[in-house]
Predicted model as a PDB file, atoms N, CA, C, CB and O in Angstrom, pLDDT in the B-factor column:
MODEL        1                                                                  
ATOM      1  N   UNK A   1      23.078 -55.955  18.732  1.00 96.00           N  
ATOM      2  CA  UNK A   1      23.083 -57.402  18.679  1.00 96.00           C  
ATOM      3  C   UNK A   1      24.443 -57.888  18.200  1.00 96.00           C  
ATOM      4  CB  UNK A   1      21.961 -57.919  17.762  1.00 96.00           C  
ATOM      5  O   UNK A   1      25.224 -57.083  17.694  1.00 96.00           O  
ATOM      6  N   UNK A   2      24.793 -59.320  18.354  1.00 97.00           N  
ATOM      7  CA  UNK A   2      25.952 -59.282  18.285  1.00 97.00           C  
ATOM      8  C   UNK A   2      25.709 -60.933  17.421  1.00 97.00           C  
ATOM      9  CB  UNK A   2      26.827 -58.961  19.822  1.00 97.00           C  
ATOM     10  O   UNK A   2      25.033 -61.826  17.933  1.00 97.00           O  
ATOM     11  N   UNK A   3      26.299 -61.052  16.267  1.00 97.00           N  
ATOM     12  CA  UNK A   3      26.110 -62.780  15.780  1.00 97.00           C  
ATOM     13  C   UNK A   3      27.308 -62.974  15.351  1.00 97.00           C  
ATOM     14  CB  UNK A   3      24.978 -63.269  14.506  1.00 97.00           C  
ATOM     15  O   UNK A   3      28.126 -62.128  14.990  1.00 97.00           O  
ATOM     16  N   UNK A   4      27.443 -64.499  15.409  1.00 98.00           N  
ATOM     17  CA  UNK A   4      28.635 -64.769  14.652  1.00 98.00           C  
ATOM     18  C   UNK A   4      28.573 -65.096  14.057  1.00 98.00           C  
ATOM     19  CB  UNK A   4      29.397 -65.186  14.781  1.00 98.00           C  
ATOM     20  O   UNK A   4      27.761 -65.992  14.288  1.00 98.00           O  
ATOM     21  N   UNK A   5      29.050 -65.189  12.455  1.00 98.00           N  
ATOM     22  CA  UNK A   5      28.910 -66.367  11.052  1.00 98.00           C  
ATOM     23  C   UNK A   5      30.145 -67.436  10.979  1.00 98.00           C  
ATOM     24  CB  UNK A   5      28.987 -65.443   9.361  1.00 98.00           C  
ATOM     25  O   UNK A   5      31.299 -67.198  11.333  1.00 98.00           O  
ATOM     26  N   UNK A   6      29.697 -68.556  10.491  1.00 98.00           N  
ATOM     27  CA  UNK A   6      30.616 -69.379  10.056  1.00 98.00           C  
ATOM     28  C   UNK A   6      30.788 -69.416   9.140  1.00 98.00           C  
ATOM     29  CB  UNK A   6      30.615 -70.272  10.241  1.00 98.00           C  
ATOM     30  O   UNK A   6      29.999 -70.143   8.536  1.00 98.00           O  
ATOM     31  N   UNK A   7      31.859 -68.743   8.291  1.00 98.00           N  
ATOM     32  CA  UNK A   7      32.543 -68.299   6.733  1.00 98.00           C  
ATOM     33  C   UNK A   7      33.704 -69.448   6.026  1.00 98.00           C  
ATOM     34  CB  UNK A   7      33.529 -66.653   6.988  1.00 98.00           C  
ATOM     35  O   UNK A   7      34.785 -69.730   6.543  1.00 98.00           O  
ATOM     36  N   UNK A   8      33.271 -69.907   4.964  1.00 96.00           N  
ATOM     37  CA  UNK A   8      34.334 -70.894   4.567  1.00 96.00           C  
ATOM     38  C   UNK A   8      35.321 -69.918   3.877  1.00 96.00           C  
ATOM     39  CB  UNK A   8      33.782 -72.181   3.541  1.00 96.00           C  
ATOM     40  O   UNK A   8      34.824 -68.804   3.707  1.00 96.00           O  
ATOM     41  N   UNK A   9      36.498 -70.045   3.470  1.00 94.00           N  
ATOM     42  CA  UNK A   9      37.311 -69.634   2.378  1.00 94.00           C  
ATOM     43  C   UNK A   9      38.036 -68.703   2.282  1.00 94.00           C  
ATOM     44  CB  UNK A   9      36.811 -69.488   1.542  1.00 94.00           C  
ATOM     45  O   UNK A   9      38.476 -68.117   1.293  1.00 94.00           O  
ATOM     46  N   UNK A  10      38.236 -68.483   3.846  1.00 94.00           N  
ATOM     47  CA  UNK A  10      39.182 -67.355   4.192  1.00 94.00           C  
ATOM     48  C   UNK A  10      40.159 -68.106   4.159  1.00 94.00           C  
ATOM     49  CB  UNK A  10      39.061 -66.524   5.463  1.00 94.00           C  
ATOM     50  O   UNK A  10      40.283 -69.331   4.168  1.00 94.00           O  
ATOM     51  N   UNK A  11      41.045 -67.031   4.109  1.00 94.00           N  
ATOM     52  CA  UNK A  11      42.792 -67.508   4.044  1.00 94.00           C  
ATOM     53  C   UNK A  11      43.904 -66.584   4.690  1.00 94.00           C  
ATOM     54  CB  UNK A  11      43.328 -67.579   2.407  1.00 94.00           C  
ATOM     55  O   UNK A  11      44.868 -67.045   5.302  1.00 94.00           O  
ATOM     56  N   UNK A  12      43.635 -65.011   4.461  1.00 95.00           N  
ATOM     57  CA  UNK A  12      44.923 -64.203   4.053  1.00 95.00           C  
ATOM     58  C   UNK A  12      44.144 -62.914   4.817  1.00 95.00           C  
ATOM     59  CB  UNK A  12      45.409 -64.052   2.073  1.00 95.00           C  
ATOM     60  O   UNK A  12      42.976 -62.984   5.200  1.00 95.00           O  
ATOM     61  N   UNK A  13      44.794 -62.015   4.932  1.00 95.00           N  
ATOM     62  CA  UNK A  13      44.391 -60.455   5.285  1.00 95.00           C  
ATOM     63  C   UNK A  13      43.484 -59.931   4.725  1.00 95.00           C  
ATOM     64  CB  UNK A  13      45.270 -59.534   5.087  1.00 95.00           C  
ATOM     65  O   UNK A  13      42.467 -59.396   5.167  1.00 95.00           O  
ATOM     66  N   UNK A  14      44.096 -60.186   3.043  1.00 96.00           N  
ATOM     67  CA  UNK A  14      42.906 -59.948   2.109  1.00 96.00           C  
ATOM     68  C   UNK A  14      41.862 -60.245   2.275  1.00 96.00           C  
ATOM     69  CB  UNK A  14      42.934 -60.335   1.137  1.00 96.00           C  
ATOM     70  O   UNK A  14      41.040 -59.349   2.086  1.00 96.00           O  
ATOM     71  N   UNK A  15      41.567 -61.000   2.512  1.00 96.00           N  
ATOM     72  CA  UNK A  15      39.828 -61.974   2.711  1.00 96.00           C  
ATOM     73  C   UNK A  15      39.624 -61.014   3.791  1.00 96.00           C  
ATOM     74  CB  UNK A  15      39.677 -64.119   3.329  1.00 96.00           C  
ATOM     75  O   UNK A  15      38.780 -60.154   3.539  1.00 96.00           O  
ATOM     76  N   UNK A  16      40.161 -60.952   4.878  1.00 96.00           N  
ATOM     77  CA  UNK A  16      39.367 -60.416   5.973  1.00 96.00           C  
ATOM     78  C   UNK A  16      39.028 -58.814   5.969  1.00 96.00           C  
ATOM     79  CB  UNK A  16      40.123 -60.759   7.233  1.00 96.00           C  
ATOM     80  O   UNK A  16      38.082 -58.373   6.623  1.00 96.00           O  
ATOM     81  N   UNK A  17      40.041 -57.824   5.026  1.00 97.00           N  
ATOM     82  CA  UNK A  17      39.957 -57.104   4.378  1.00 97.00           C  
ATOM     83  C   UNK A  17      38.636 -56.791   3.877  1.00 97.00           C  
ATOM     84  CB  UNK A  17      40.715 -57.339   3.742  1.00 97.00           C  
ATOM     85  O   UNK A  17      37.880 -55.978   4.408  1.00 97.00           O  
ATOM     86  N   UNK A  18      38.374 -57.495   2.787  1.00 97.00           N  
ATOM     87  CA  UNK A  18      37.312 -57.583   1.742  1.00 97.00           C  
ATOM     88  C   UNK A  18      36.226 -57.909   2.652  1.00 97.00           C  
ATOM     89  CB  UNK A  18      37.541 -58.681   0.511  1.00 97.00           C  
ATOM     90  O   UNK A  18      35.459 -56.966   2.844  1.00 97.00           O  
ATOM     91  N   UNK A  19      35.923 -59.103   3.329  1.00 97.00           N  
ATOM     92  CA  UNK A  19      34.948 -59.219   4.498  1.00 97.00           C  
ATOM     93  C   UNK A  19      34.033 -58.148   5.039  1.00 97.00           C  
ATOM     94  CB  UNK A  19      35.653 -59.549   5.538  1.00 97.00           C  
ATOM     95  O   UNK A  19      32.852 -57.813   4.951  1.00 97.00           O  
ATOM     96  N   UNK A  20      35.735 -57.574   5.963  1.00 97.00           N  
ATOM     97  CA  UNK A  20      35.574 -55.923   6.596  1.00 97.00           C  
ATOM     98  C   UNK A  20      34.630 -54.958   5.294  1.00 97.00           C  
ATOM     99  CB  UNK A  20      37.601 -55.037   6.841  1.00 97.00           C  
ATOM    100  O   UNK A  20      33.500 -54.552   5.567  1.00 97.00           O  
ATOM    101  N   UNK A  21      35.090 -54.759   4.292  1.00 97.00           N  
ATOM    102  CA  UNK A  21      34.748 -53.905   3.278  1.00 97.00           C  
ATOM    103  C   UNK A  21      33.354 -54.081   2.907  1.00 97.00           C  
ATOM    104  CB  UNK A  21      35.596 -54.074   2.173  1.00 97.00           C  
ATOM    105  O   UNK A  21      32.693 -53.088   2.602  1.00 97.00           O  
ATOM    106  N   UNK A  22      32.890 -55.126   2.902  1.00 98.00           N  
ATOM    107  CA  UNK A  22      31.643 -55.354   2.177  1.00 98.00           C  
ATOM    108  C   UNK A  22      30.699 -55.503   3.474  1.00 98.00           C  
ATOM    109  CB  UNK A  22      31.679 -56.743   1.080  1.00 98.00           C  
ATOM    110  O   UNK A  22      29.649 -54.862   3.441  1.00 98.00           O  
ATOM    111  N   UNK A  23      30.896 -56.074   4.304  1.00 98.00           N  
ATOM    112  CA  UNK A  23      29.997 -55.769   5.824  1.00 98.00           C  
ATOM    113  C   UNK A  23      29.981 -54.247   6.295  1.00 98.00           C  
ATOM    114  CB  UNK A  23      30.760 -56.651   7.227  1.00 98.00           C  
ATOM    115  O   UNK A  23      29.113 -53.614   6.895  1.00 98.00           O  
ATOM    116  N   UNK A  24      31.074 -53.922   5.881  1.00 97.00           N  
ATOM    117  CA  UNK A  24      31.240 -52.652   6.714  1.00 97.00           C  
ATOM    118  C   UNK A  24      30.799 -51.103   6.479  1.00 97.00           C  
ATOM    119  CB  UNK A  24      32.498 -52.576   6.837  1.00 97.00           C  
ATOM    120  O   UNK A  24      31.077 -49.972   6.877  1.00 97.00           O  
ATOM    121  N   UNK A  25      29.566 -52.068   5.194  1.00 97.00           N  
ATOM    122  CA  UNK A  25      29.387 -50.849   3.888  1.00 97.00           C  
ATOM    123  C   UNK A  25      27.813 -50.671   4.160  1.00 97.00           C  
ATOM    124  CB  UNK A  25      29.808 -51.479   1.900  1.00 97.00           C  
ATOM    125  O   UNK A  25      27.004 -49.886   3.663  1.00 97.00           O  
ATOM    126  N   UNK A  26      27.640 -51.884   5.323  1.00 98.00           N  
ATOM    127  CA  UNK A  26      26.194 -52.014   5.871  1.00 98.00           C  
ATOM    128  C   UNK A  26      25.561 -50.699   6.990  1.00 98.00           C  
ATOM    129  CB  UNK A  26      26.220 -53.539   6.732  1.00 98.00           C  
ATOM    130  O   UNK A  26      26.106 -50.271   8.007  1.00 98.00           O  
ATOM    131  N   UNK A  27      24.714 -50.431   6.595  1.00 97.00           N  
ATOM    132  CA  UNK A  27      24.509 -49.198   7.836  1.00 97.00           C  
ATOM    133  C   UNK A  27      23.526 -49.868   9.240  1.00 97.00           C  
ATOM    134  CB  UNK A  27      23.431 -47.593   6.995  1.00 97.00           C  
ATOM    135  O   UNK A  27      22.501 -50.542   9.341  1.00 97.00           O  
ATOM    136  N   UNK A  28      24.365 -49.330  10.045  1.00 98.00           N  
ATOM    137  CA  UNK A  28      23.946 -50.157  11.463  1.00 98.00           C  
ATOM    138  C   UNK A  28      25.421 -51.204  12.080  1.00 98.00           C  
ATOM    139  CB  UNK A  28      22.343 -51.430  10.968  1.00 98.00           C  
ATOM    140  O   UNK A  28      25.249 -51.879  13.095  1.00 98.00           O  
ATOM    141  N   UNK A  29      26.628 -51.224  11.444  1.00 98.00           N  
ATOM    142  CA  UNK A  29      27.542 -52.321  11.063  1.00 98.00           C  
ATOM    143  C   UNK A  29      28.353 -51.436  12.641  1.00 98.00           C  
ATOM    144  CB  UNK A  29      28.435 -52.402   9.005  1.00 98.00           C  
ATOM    145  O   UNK A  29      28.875 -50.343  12.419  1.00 98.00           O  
ATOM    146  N   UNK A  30      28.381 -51.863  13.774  1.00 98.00           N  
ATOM    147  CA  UNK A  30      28.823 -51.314  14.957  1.00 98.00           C  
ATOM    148  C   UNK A  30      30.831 -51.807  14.832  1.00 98.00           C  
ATOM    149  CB  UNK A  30      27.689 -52.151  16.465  1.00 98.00           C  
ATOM    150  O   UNK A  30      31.822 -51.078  14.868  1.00 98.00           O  
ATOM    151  N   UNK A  31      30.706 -53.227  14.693  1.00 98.00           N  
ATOM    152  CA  UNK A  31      32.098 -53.600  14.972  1.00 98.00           C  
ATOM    153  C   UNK A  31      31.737 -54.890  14.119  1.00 98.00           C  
ATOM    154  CB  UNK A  31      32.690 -53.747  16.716  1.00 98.00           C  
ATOM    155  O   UNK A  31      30.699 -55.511  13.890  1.00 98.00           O  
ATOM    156  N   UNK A  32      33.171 -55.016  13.727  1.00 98.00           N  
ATOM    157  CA  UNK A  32      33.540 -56.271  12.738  1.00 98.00           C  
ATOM    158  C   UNK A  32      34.438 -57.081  13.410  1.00 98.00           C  
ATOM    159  CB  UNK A  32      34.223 -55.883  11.330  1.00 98.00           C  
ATOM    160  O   UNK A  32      34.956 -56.628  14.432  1.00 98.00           O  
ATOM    161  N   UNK A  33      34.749 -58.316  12.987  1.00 97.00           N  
ATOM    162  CA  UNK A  33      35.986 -59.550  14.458  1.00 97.00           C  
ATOM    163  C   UNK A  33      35.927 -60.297  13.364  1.00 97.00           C  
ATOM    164  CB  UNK A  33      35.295 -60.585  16.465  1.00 97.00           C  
ATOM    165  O   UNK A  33      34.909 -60.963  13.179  1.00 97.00           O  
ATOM    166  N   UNK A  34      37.125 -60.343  12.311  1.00 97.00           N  
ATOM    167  CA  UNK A  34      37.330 -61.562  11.324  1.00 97.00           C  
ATOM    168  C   UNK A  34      38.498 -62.887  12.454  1.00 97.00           C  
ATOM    169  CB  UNK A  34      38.379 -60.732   9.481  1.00 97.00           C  
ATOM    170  O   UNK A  34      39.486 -62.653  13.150  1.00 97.00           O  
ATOM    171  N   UNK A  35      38.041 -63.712  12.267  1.00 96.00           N  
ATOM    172  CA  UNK A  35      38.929 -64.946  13.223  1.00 96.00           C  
ATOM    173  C   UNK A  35      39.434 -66.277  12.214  1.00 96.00           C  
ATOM    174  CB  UNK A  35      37.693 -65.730  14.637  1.00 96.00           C  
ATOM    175  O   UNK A  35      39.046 -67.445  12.234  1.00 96.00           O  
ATOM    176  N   UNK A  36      40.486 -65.581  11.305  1.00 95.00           N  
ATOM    177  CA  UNK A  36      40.624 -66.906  10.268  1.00 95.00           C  
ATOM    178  C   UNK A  36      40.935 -68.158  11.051  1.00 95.00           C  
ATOM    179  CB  UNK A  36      41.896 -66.730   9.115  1.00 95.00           C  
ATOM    180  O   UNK A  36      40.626 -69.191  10.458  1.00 95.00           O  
ATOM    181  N   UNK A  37      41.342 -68.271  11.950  1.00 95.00           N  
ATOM    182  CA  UNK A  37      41.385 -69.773  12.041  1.00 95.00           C  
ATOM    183  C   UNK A  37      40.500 -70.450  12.753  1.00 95.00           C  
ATOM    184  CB  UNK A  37      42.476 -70.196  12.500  1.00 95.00           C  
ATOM    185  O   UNK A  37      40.365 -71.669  12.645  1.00 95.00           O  
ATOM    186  N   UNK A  38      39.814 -69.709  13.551  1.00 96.00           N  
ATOM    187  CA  UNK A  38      38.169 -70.302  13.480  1.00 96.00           C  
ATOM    188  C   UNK A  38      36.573 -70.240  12.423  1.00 96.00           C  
ATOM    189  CB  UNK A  38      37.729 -69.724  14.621  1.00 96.00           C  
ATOM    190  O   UNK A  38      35.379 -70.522  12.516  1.00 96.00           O  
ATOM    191  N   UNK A  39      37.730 -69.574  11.272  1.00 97.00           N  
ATOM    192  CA  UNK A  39      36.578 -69.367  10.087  1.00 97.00           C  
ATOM    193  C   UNK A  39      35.334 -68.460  10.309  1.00 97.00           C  
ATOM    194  CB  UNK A  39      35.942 -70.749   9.752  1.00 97.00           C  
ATOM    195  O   UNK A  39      34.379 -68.384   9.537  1.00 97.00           O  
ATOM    196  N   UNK A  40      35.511 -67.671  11.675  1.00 97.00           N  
ATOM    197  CA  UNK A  40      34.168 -66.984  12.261  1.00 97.00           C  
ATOM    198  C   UNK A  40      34.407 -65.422  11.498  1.00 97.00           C  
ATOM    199  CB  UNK A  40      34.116 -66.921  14.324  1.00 97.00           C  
ATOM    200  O   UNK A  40      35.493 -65.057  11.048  1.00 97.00           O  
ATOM    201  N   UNK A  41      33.367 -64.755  11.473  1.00 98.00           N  
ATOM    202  CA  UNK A  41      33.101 -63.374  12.119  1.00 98.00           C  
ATOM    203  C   UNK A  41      32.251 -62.646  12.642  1.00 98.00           C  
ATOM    204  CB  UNK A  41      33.263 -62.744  11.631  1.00 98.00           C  
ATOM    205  O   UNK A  41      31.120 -62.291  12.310  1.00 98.00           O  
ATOM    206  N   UNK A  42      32.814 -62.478  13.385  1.00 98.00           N  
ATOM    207  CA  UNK A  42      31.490 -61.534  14.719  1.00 98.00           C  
ATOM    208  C   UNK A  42      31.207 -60.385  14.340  1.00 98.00           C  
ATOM    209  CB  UNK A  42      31.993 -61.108  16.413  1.00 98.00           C  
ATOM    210  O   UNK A  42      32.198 -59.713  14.054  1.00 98.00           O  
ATOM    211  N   UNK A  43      29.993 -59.765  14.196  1.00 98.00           N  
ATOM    212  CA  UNK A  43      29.451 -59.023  13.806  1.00 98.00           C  
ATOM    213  C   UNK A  43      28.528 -58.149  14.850  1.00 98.00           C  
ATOM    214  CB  UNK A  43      28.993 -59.612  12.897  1.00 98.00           C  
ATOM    215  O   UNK A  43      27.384 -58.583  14.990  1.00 98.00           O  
ATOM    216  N   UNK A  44      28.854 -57.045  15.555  1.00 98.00           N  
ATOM    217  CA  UNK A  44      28.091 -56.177  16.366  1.00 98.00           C  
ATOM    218  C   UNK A  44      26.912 -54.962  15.389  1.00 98.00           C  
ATOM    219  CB  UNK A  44      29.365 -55.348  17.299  1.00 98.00           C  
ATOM    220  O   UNK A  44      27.105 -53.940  14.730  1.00 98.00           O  
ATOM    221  N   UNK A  45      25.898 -55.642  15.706  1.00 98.00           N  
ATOM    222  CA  UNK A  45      25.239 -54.423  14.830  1.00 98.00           C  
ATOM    223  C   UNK A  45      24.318 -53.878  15.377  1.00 98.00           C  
ATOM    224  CB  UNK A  45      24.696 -54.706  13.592  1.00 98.00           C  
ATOM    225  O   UNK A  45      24.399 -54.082  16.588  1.00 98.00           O  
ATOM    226  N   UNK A  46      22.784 -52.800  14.906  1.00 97.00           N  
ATOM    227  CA  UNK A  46      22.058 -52.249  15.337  1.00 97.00           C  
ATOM    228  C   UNK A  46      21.069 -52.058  13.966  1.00 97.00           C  
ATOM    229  CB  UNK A  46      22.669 -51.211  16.088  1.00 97.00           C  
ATOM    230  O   UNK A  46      21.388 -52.140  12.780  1.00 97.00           O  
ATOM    231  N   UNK A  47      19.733 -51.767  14.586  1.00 95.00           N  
ATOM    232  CA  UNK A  47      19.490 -52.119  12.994  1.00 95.00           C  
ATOM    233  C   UNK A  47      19.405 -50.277  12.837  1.00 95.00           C  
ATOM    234  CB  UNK A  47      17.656 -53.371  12.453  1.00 95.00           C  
ATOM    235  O   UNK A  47      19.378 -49.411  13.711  1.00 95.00           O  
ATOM    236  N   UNK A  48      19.375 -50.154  10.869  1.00 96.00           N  
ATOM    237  CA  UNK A  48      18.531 -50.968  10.398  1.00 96.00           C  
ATOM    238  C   UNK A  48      19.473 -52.149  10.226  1.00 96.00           C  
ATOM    239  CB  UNK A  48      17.784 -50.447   9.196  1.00 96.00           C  
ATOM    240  O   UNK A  48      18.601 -53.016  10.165  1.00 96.00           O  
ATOM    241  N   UNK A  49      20.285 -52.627  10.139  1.00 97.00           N  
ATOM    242  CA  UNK A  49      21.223 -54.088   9.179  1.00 97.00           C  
ATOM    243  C   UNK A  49      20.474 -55.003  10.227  1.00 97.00           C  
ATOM    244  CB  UNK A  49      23.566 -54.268   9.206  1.00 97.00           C  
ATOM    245  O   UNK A  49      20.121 -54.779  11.385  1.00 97.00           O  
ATOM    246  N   UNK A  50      20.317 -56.480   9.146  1.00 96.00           N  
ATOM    247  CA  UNK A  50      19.830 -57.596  10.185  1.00 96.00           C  
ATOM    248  C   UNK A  50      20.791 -58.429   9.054  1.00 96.00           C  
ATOM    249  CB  UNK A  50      17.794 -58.040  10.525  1.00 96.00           C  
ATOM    250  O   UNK A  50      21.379 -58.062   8.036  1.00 96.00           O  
ATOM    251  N   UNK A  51      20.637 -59.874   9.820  1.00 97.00           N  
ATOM    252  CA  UNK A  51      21.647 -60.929   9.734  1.00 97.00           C  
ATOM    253  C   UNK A  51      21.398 -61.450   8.215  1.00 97.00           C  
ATOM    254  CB  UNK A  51      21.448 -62.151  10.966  1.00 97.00           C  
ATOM    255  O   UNK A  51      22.207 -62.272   7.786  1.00 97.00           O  
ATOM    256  N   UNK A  52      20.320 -61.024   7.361  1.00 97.00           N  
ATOM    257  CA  UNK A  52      20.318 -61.229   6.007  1.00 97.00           C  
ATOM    258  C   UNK A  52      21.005 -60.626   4.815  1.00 97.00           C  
ATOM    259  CB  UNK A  52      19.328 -61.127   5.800  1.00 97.00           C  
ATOM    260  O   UNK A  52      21.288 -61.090   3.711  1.00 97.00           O  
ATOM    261  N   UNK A  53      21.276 -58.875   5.647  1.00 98.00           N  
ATOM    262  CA  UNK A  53      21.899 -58.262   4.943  1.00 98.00           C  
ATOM    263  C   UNK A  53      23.424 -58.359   4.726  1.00 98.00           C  
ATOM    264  CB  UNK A  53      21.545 -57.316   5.241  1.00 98.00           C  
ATOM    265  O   UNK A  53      24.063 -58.094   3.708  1.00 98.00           O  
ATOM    266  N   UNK A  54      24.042 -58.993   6.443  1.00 98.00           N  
ATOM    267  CA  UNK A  54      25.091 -59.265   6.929  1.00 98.00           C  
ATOM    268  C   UNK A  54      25.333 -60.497   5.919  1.00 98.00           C  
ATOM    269  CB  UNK A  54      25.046 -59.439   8.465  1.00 98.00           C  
ATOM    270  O   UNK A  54      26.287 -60.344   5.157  1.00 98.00           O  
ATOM    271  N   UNK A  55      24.515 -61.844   5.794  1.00 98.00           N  
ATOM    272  CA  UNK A  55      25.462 -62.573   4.686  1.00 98.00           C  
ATOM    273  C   UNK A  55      25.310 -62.471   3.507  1.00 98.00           C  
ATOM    274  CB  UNK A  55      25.516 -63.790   4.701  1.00 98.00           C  
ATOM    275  O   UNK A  55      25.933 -63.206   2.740  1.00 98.00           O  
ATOM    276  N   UNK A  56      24.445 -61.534   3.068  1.00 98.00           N  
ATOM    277  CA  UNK A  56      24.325 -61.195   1.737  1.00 98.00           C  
ATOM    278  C   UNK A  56      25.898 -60.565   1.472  1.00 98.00           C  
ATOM    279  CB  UNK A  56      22.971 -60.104   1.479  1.00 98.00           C  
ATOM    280  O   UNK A  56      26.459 -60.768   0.395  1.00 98.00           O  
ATOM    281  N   UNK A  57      26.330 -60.043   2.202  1.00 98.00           N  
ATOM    282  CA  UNK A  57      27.530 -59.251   2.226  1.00 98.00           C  
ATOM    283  C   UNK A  57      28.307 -60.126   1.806  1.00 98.00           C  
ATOM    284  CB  UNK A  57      27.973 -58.633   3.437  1.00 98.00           C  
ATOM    285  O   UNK A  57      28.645 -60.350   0.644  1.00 98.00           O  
ATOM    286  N   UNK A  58      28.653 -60.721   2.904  1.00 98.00           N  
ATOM    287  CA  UNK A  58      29.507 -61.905   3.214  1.00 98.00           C  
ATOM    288  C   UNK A  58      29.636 -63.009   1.611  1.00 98.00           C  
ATOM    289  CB  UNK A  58      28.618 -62.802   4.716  1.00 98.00           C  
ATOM    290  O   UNK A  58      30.691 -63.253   1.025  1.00 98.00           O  
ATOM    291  N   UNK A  59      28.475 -63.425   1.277  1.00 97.00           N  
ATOM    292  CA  UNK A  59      28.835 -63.852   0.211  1.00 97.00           C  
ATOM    293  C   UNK A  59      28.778 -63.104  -1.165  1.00 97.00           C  
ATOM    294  CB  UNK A  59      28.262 -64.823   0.208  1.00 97.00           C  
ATOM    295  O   UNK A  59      28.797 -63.971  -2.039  1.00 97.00           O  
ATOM    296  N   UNK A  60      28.718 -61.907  -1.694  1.00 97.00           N  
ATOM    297  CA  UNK A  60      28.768 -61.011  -2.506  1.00 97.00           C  
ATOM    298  C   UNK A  60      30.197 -60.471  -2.486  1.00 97.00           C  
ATOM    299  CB  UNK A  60      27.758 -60.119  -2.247  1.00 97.00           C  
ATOM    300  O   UNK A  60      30.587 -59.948  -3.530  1.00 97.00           O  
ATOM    301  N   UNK A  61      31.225 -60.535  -1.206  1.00 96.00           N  
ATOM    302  CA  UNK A  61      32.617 -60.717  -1.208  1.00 96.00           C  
ATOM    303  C   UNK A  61      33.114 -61.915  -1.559  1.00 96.00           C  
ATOM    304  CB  UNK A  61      33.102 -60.456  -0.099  1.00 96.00           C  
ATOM    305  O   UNK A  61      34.326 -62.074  -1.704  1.00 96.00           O  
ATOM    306  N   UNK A  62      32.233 -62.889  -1.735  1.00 96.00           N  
ATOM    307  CA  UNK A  62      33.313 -63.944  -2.415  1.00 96.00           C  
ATOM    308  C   UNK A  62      33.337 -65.285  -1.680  1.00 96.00           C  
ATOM    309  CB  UNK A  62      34.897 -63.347  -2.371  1.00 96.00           C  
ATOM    310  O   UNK A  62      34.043 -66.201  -2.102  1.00 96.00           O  
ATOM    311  N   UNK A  63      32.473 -65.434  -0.435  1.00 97.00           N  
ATOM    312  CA  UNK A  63      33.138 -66.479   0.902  1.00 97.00           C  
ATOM    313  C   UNK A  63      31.077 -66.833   0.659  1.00 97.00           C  
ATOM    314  CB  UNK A  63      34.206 -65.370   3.185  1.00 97.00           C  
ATOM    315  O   UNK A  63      30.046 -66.335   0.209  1.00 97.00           O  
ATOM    316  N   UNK A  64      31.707 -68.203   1.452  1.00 96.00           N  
ATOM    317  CA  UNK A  64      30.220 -69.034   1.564  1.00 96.00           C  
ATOM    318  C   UNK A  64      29.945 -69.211   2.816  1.00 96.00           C  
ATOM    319  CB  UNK A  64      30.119 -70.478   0.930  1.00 96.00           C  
ATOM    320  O   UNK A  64      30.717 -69.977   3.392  1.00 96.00           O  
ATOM    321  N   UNK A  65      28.720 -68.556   3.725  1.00 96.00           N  
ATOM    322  CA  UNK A  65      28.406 -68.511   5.194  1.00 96.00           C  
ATOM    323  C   UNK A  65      27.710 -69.605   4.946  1.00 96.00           C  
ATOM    324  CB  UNK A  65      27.674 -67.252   5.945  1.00 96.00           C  
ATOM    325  O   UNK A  65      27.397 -70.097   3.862  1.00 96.00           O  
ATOM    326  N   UNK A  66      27.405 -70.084   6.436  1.00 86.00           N  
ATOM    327  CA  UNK A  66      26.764 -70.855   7.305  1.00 86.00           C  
ATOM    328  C   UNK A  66      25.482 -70.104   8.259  1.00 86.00           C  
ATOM    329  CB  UNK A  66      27.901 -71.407   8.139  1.00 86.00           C  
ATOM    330  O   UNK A  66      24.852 -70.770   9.081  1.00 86.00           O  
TER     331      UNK A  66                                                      
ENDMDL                                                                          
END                                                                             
């Protein structure tokens, strides 16, 4: 499956970095797509990970999804 989130509070490499790091720590986590200037990231996964675990991530790095 493939979703995209809308992430506030990116800025820098770092962020997308850290993003990468904490999604990517998810099992099932196929491919990661940070897009700072559309504030997105696309997320290819399989389960077990579903889209709860994905922004649990997301905001446990620091950033506030949509």
């Amino acid at each position: 499956m493939i979703k995209i989130f809308q992430v506030e509070g990116m800025r820098c490499q770092k962020c997308v970095d850290k993003i990468e790091k904490f999604v990517g720590e998810i099992e099932g986590i196929q491919r990661i797509q940070v897009d700072l200037s559309a504030h997105s990231v696309e997320v290819d996964y399989e389960l077990p990970a579903d889209e709860g675990q994905i922004k649990e991530a997301i905001l446990d790095s620091g950033f506030d999804v949509k």
